[in-house]
C-alpha positions as CSV (number, residue, x, y, z in Angstrom):
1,X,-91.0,46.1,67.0
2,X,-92.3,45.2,63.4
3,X,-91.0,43.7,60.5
4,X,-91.9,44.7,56.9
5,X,-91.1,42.9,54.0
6,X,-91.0,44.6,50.8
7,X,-90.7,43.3,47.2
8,X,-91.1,44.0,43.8
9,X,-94.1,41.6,42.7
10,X,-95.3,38.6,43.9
11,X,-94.4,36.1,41.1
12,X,-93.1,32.9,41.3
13,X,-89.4,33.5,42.1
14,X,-87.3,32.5,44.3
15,X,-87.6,35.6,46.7
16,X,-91.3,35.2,46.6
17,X,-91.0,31.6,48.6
18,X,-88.4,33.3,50.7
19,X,-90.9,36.2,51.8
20,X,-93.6,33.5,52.3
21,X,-91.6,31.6,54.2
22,X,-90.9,34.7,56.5
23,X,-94.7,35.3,56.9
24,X,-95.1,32.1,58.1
25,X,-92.0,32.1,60.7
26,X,-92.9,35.6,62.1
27,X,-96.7,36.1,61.9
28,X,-97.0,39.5,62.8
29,X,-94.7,40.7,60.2
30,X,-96.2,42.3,57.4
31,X,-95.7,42.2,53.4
32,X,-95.8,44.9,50.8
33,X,-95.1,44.4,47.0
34,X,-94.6,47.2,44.4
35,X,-96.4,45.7,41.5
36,X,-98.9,42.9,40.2
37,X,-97.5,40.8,37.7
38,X,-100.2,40.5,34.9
39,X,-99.6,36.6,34.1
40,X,-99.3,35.8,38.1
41,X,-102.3,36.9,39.9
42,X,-101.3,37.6,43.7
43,X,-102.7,34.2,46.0
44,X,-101.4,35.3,48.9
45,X,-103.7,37.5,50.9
46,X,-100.9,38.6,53.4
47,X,-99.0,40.3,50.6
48,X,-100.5,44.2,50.4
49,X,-99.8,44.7,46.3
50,X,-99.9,48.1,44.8
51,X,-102.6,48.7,42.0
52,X,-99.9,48.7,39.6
53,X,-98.2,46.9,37.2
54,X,-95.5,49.2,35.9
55,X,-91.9,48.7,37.5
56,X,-91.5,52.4,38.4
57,X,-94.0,55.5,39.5
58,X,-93.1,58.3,41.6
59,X,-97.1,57.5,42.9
60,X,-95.9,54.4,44.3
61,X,-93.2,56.1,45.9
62,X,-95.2,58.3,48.0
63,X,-97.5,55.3,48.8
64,X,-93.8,53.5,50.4
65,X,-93.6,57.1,52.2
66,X,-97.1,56.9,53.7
67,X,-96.2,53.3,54.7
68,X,-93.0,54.2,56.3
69,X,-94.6,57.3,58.4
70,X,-97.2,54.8,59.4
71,X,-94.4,52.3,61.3
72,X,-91.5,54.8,62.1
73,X,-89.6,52.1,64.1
74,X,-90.3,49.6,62.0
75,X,-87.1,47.1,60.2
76,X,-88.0,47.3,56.6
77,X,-86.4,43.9,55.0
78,X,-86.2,44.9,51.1
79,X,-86.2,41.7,48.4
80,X,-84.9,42.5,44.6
81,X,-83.3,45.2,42.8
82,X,-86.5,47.6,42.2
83,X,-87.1,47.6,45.9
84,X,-83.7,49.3,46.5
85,X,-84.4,51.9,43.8
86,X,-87.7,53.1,45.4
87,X,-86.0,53.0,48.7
88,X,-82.9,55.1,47.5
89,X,-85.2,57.6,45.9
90,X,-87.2,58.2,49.3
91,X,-83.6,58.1,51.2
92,X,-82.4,61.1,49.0
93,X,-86.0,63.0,48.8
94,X,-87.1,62.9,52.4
95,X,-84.3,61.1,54.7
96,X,-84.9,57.7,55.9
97,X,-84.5,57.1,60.0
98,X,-85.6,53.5,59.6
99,X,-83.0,50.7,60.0
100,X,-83.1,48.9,56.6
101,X,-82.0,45.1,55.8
102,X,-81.6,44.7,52.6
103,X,-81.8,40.8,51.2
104,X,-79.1,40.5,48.5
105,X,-80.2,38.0,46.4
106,X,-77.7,38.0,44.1
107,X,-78.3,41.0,41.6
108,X,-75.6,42.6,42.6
109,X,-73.7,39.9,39.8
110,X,-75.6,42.0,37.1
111,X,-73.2,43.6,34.4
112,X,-75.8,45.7,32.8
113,X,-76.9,49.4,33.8
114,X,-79.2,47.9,36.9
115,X,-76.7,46.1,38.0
116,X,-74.4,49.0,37.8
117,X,-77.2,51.8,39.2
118,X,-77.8,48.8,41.9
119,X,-74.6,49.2,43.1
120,X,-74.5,52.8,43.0
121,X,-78.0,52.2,45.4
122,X,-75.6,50.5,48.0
123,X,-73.1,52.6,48.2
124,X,-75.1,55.7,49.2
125,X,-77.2,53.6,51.9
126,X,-76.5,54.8,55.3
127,X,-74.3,52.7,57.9
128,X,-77.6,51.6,59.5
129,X,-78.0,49.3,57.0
130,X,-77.5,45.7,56.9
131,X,-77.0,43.5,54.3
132,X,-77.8,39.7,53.8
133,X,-75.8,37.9,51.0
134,X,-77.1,34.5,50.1
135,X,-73.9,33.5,49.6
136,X,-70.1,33.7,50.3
137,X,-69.6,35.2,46.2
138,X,-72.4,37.9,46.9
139,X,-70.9,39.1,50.5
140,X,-67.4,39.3,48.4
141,X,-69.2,42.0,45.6
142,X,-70.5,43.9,48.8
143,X,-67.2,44.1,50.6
144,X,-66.2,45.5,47.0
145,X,-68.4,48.4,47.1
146,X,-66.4,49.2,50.8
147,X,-69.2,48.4,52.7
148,X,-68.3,47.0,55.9
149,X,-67.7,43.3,56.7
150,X,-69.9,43.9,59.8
151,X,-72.9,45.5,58.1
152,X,-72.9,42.4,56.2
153,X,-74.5,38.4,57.2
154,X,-73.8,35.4,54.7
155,X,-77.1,33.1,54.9
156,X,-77.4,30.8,52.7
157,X,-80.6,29.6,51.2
158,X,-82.5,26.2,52.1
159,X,-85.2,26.3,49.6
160,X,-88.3,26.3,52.6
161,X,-90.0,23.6,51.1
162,X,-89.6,20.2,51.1
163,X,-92.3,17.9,48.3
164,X,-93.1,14.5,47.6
165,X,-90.5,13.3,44.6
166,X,-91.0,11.0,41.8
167,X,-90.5,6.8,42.7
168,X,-90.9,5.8,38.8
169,X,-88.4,5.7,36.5
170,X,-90.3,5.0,33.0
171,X,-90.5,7.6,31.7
172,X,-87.5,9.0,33.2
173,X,-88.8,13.0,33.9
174,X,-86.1,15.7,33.4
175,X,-87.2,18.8,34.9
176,X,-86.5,22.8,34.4
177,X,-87.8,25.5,36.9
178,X,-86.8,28.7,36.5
179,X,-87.3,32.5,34.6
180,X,-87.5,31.8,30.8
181,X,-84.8,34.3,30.2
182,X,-81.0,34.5,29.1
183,X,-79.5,34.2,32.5
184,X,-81.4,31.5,33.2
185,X,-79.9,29.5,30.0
186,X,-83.3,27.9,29.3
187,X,-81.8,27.1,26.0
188,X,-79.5,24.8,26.6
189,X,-82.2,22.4,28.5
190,X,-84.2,22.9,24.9
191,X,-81.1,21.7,22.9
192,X,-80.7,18.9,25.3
193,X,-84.4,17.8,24.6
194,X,-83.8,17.9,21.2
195,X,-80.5,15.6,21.0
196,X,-82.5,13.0,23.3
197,X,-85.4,13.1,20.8
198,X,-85.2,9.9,19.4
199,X,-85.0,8.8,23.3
200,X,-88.9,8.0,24.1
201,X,-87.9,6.5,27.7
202,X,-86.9,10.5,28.4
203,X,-89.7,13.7,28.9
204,X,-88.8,17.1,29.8
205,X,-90.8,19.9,31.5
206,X,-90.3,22.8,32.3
207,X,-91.9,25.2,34.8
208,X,-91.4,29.1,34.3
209,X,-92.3,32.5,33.0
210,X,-90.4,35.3,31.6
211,X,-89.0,37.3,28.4
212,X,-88.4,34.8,25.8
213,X,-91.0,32.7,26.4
214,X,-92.0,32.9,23.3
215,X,-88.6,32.0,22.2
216,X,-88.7,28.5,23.4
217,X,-92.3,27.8,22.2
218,X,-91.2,29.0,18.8
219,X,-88.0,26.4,19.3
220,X,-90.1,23.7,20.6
221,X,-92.9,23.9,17.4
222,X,-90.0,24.6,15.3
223,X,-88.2,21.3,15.9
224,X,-91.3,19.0,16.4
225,X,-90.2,18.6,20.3
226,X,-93.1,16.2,21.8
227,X,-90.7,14.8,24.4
228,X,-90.8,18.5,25.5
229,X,-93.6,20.0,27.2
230,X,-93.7,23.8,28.4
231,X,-95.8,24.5,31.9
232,X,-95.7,28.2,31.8
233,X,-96.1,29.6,35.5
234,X,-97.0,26.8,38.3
235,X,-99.1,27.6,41.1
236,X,-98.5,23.9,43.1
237,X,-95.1,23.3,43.0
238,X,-95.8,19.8,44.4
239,X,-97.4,18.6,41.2
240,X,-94.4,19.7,39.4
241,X,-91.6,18.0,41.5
242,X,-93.7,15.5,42.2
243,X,-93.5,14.7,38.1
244,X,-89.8,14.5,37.6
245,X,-87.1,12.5,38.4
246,X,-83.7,14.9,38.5
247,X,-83.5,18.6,37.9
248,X,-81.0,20.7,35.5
249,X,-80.2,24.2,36.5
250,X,-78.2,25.4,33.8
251,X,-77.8,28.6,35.1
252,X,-75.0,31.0,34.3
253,X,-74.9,32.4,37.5
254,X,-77.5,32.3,40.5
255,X,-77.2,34.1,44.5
256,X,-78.4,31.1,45.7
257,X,-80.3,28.3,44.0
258,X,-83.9,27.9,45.8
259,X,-84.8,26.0,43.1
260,X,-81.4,23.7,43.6
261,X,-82.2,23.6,47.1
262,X,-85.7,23.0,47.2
263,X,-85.3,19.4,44.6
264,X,-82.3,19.0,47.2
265,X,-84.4,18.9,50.0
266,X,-86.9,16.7,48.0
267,X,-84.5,14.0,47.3
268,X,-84.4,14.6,44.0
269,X,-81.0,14.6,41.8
270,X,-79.8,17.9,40.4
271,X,-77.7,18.7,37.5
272,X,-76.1,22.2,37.6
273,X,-73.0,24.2,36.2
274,X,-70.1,25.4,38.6
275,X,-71.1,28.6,38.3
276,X,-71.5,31.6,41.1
277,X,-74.5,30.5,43.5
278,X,-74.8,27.0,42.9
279,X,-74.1,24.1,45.8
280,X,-71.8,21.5,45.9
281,X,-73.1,20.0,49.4
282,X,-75.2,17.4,48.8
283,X,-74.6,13.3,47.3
284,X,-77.1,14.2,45.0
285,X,-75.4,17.0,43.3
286,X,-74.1,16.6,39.5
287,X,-71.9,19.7,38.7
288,X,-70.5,20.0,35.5
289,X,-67.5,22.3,34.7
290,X,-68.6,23.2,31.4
291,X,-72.0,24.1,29.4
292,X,-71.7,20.5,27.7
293,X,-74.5,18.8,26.2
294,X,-73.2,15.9,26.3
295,X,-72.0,15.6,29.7
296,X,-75.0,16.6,30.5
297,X,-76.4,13.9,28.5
298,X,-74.1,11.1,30.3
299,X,-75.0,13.0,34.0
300,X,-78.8,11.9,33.2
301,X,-77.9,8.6,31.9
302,X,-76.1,8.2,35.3
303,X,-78.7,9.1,37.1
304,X,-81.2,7.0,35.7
305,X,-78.9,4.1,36.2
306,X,-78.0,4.6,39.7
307,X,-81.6,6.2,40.6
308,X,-83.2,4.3,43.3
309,X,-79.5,4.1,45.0
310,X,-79.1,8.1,45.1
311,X,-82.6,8.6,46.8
312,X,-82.2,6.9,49.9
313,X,-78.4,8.8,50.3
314,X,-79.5,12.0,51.8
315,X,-78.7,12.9,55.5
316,X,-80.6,16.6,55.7
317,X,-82.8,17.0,58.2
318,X,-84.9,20.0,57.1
319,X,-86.4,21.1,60.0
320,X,-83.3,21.3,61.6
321,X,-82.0,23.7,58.5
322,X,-85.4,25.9,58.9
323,X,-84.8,26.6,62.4
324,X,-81.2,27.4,61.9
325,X,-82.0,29.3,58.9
326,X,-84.4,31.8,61.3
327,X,-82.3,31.9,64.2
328,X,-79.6,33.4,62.0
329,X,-81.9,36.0,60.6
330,X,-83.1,36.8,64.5
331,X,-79.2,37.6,64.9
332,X,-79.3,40.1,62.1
333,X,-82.7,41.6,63.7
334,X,-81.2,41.6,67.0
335,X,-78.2,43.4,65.8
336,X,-80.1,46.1,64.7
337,X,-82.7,46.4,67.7
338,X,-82.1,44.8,70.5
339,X,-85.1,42.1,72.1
340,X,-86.4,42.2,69.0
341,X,-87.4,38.4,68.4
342,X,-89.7,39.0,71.5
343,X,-91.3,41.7,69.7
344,X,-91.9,40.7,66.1
């Protein structure tokens, strides 16, 4: 029995590494993405991308259709919102026999209309389906849509890499990885390089594309920033964590922090708000109850003070948390088709 993966690009996300991460656990799976991104070439020749780089075409729906007629007893694992949509188009045009996992990343917290038409998606799935919530929050907005407890698996994410971290301290590197975009609250880590300005034992970088990316290079000319230096996208992530000495993830909301997770399982300190998605596990956690700049502000000076103490405190073995991690995604599989593990 074969697995098939299929997401909407192959950018530098957080379901990206997850999919990657599945290639490399189950080799003869296989990989499809909707659409090439035109600022993140694809680097990852098991990924099959469609010649496209619009979000939508009823082209690349019949290409999904030729795909699924080519492996009719195949589990196709969808990643990310547009995934769904294509999938719920070919459901209601032609009927859909295959036994579908869909990965719920956490877009199912949208309030706008994708996050509403999303919704509507999962809904009209059949029961066949099964869906994976990366975390306790996301399975709750499932169970809210009446889909059944059992069609649904909470499995958190690990992160799936592990990289060399920082051992200096001066300059003290404060790091931002994410999507330049609202949700994201890219912003706020601006504002925060701007009231440690005057600070020249502090830098800040920050790793990312998206929307307002613009925006930020706009705010960091505007305010003569030069203790803040923008990336854009990053191919080798180990050259970026390997720069800084804590992160901030000042999301609103996330499904489940890769980017939290992967500087966790680096050894690296993270700042974060107590928002929906975010972990509160780890020694080397910082969560902050409120989108304060200035605690915020005394979180990094803590860290700094205290750094060589918080890197030796972690306990995660992450080797251990890979092979659990898979062995609870066998379950689902093997839920849906028996002695599958054997077979993928």
């Amino acid at each position: 029995m074969k697995i098939i993966h299929i997401i909407d690009n192959v950018g530098a996300g957080g379901a990206q590494v997850m999919v990657k991460a599945f290639l490399n656990h189950y080799p003869n799976a296989n990989a499809f993405a909707l659409r090439q991104l035109s600022h993140q070439p694809n680097n990852d020749n098991r990924i099959d991308v469609y010649p496209s780089k619009t979000k939508f075409s009823i082209q690349r729906v019949f290409w999904l259709k030729s795909i699924i007629n080519t492996n009719p007893t195949a589990i196709f694992h969808l990643h990310l919102i547009n995934t769904v949509y294509h999938f719920t188009l070919i459901k209601i045009l032609f009927g859909l026999k295959n036994q579908i996992v869909i990965h719920e990343h956490g877009e199912i917290h949208k309030a706008d209309f994708t996050g509403s038409l999303l919704r509507w998606c999962y809904k009209n799935f059949s029961k066949s389906t099964h869906f994976i919530a990366v975390s306790n929050d996301v399975q709750q907005e499932l169970i809210s849509l009446r889909i059944p407890i059992k069609n649904t698996s909470v499995i958190n994410n690990i992160g799936f890499n592990q990289f060399l971290s920082r051992k200096e301290t001066l300059p003290f590197v404060v790091g931002f990885c994410g999507r330049i975009e609202p949700r994201k609250n890219w912003k706020f880590f601006a504002e925060l390089a701007l009231k440690l300005k005057d600070k020249n034992d502090f830098h800040f970088l920050m790793a990312g594309s998206g929307p307002e990316e613009k925006k930020l290079i706009d705010f960091i000319k505007d305010h003569g920033l030069k203790n803040l230096k923008f990336l854009g996208y990053q191919i080798n992530m180990q050259d970026f964590y390997g720069t800084i000495n804590c992160m901030i993830i000042p999301s609103f909301w996330e499904g489940s922090s890769l980017v939290q997770q992967e500087a966790l399982n680096s050894n690296i300190p993270v700042i974060s708000f107590s928002g929906k998605g975010m972990s509160t596990d780890s020694k080397l956690n910082f969560i902050m109850n409120q989108n304060s700049l200035e605690e915020c502000k005394e979180a990094i000076y803590k860290i700094q003070e205290n750094y060589n103490q918080l890197i030796i405190t972690t306990n995660s073995d992450f080797n251990l948390e890979l092979e659990t991690y898979f062995e609870n995604i066998d379950e689902v599989y093997q839920k849906l088709i028996p002695n599958l593990h054997s077979n993928v």
